[in-house]
DRENTORKOL-3810 file (N, C-alpha, C; in nm, 4 decimals):
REM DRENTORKOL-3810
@n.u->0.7753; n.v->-10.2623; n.w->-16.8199; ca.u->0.8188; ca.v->-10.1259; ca.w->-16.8021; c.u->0.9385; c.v->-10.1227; c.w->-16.7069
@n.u->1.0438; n.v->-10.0360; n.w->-16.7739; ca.u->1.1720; ca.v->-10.0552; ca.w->-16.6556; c.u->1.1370; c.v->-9.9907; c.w->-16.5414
@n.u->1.2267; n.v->-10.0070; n.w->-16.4386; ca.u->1.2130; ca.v->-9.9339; ca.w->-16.3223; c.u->1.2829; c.v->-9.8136; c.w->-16.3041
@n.u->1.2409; n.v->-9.7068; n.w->-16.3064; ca.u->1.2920; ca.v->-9.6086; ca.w->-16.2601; c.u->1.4112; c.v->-9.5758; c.w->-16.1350
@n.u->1.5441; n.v->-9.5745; n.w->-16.1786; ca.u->1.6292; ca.v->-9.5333; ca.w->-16.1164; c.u->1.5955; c.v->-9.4353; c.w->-15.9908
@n.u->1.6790; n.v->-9.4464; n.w->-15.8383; ca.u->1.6166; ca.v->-9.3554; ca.w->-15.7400; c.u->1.7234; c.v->-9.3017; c.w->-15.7542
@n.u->1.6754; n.v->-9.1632; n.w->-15.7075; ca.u->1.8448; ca.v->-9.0354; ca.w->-15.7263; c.u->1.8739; c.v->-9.0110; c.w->-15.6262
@n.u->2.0222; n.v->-8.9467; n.w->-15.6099; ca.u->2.0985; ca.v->-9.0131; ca.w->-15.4763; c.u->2.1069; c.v->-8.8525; c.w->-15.4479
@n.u->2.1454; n.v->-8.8539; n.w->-15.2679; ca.u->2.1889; ca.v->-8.7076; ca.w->-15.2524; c.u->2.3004; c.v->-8.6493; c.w->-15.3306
@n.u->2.3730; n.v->-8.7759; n.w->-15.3673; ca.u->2.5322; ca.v->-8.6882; ca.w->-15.4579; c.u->2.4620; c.v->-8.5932; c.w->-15.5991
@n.u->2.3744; n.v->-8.6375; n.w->-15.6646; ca.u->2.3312; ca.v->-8.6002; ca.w->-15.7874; c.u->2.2167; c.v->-8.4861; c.w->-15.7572
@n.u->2.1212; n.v->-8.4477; n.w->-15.6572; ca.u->2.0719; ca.v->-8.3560; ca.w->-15.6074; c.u->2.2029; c.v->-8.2184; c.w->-15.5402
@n.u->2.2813; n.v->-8.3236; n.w->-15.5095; ca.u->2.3765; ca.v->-8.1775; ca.w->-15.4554; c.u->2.4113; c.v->-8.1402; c.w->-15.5812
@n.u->2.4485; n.v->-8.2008; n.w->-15.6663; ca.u->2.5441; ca.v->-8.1872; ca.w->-15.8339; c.u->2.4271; c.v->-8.0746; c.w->-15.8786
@n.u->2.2906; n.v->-8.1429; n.w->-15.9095; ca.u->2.2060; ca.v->-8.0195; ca.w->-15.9438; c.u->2.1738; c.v->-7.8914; c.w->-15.9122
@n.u->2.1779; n.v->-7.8868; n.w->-15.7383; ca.u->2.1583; ca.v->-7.7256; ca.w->-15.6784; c.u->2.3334; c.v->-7.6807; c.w->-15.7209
@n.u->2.4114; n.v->-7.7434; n.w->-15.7537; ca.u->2.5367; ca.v->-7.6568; ca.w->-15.7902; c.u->2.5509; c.v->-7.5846; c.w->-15.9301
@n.u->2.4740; n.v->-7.6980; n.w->-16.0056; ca.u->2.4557; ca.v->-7.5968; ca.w->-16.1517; c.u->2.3358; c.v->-7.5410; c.w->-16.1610
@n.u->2.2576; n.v->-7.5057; n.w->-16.1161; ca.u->2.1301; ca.v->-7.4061; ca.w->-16.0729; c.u->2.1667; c.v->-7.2768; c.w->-16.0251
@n.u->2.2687; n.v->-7.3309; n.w->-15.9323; ca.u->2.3057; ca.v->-7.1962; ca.w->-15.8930; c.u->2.4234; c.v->-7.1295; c.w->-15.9618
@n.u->2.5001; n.v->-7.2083; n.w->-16.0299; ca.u->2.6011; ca.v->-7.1329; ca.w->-16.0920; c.u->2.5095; c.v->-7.0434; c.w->-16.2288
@n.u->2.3914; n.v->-7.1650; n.w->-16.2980; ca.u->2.3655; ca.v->-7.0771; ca.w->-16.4075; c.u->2.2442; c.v->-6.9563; c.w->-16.3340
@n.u->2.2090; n.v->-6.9863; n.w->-16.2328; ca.u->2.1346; ca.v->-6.8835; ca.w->-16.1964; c.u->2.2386; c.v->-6.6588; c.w->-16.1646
@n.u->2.3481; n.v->-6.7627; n.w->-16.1212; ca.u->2.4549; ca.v->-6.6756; ca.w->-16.0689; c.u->2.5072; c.v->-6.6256; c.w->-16.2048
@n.u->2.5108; n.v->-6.6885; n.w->-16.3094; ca.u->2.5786; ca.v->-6.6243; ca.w->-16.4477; c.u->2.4323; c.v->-6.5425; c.w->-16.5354
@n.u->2.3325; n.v->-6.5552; n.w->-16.5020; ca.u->2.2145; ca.v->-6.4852; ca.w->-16.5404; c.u->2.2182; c.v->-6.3897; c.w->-16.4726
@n.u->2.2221; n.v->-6.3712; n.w->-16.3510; ca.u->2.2345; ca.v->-6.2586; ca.w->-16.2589; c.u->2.3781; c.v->-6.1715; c.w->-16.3172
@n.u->2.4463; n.v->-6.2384; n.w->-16.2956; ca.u->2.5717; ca.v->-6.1423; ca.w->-16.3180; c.u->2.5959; c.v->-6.0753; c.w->-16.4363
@n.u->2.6005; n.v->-6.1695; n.w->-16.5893; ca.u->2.6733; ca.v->-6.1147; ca.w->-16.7154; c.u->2.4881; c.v->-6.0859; c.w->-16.7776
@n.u->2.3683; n.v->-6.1228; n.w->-16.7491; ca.u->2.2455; ca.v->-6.0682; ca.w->-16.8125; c.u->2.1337; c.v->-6.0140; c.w->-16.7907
@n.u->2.1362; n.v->-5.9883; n.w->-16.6525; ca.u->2.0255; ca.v->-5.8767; ca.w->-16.5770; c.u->2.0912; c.v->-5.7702; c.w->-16.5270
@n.u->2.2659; n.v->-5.7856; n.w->-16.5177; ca.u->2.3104; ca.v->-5.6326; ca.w->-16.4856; c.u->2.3528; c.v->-5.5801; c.w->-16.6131
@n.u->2.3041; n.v->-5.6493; n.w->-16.7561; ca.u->2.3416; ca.v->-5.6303; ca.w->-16.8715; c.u->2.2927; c.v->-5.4440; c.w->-16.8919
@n.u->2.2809; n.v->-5.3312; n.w->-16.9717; ca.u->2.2048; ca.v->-5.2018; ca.w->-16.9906; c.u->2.1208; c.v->-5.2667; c.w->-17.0933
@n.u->2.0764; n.v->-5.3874; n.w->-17.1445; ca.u->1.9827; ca.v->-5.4131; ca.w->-17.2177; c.u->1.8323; c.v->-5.4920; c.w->-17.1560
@n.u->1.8946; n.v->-5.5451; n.w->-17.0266; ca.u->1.7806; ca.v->-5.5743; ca.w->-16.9752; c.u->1.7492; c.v->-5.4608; c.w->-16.8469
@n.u->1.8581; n.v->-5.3685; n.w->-16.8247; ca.u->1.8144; ca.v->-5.2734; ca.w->-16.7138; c.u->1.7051; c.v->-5.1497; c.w->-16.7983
@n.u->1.7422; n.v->-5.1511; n.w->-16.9471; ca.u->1.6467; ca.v->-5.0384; ca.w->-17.0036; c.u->1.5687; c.v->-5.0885; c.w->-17.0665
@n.u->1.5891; n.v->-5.2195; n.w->-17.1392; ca.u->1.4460; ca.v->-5.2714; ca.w->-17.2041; c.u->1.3656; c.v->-5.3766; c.w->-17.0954
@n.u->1.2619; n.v->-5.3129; n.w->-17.0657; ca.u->1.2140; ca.v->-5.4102; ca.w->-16.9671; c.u->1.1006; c.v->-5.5210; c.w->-16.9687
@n.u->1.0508; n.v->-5.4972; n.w->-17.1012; ca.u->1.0094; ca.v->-5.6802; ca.w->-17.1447; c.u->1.1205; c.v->-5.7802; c.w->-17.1407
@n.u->1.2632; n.v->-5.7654; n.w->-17.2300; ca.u->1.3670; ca.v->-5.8301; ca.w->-17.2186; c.u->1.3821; c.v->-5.8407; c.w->-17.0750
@n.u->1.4676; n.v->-5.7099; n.w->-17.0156; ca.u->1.4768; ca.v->-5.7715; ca.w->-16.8482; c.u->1.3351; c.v->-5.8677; c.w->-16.7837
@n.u->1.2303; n.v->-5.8041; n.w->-16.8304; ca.u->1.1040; ca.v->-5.9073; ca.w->-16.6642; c.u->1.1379; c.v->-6.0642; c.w->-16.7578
@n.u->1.1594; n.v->-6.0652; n.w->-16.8785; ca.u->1.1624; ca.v->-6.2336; ca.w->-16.9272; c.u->1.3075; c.v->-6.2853; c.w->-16.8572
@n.u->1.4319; n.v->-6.2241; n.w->-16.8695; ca.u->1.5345; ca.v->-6.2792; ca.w->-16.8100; c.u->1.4962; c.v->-6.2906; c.w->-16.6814
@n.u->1.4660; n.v->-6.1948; n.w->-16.6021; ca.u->1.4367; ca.v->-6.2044; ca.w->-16.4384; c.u->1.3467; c.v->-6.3425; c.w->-16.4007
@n.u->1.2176; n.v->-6.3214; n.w->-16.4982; ca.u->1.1335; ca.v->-6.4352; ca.w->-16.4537; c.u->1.2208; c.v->-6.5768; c.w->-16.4729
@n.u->1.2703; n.v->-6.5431; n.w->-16.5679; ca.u->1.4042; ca.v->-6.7263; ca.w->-16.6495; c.u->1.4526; c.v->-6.7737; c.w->-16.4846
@n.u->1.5583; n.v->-6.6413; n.w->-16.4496; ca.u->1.6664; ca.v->-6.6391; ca.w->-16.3363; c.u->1.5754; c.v->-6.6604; c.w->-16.1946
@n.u->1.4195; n.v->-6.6566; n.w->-16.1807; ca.u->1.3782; ca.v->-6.6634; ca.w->-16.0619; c.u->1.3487; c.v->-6.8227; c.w->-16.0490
@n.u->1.3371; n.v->-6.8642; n.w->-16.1385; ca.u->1.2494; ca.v->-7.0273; ca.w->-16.2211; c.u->1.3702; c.v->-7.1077; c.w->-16.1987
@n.u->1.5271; n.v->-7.0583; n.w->-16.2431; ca.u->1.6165; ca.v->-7.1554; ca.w->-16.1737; c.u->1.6561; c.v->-7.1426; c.w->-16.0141
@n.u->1.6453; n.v->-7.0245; n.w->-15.9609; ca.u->1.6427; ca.v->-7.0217; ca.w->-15.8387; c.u->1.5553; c.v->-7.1238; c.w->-15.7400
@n.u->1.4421; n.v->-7.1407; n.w->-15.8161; ca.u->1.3060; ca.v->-7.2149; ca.w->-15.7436; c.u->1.3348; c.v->-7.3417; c.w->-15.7988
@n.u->1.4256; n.v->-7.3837; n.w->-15.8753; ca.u->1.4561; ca.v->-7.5345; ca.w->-15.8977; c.u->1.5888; c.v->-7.5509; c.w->-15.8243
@n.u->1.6473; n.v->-7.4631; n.w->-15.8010; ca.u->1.7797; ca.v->-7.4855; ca.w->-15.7042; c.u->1.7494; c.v->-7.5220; c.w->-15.5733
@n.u->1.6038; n.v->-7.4081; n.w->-15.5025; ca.u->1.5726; ca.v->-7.4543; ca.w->-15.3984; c.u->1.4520; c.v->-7.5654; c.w->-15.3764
@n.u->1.3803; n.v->-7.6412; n.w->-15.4701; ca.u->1.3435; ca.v->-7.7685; ca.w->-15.4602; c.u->1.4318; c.v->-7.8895; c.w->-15.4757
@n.u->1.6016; n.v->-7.8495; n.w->-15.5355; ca.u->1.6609; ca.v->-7.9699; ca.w->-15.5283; c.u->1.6831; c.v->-8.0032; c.w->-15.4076
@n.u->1.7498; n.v->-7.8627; n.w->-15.3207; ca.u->1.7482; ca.v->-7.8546; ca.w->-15.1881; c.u->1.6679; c.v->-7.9065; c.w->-15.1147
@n.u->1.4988; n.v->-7.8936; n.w->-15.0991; ca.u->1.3920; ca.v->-8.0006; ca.w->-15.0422; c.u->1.4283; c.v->-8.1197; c.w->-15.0556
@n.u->1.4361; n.v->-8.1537; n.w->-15.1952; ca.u->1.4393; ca.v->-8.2892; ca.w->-15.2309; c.u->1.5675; c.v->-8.3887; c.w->-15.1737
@n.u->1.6866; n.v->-8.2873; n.w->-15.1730; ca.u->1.8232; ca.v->-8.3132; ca.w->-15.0609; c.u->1.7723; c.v->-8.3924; c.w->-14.9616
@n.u->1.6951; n.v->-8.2835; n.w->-14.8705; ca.u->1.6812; ca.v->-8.2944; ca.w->-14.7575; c.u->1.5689; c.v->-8.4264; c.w->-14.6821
@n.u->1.5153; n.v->-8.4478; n.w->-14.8300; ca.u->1.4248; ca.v->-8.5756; ca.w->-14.7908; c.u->1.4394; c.v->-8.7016; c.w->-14.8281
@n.u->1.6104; n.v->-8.7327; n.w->-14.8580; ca.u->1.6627; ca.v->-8.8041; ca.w->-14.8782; c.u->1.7736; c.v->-8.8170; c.w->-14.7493
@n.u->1.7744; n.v->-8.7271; n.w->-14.6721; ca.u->1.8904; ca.v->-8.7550; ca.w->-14.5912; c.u->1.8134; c.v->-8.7571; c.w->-14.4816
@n.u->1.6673; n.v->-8.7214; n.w->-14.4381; ca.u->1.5621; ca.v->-8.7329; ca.w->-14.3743; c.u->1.4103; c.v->-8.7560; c.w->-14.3914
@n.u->1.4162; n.v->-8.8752; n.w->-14.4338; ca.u->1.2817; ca.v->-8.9884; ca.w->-14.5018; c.u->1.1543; c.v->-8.9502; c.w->-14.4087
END
């Protein structure tokens, strides 16, 4: 069985940057959309999507941080 590659802080920072950009383009162009502000099954499914990358943006962040402090 190969060995699993260890991931470096460069590639954890790379990840909280596109987490947050696509979290930031969900927020911006599809929850201030009038289709998820008036239909609100559509909006709570986008919101819940946009909260789920938020919470992986801020575990890359943990995971950052326990690489630069073992």
């Amino acid at each position: 069985m190969a060995k699993r590659p260890k991931l470096t802080l460069l590639q954890y920072h790379e990840a909280m940057d596109r987490a947050f950009l696509f979290g930031d383009n969900l927020d911006r162009h599809l929850l201030q959309h009038p289709v998820c502000k008036l239909d609100k099954e559509f909006g709570t499914l986008i919101e819940e999507a946009t909260d789920k990358i938020y919470a992986a943006y801020q575990l890359a962040g943990h995971r950052q941080t326990t690489i630069i402090f073992p």
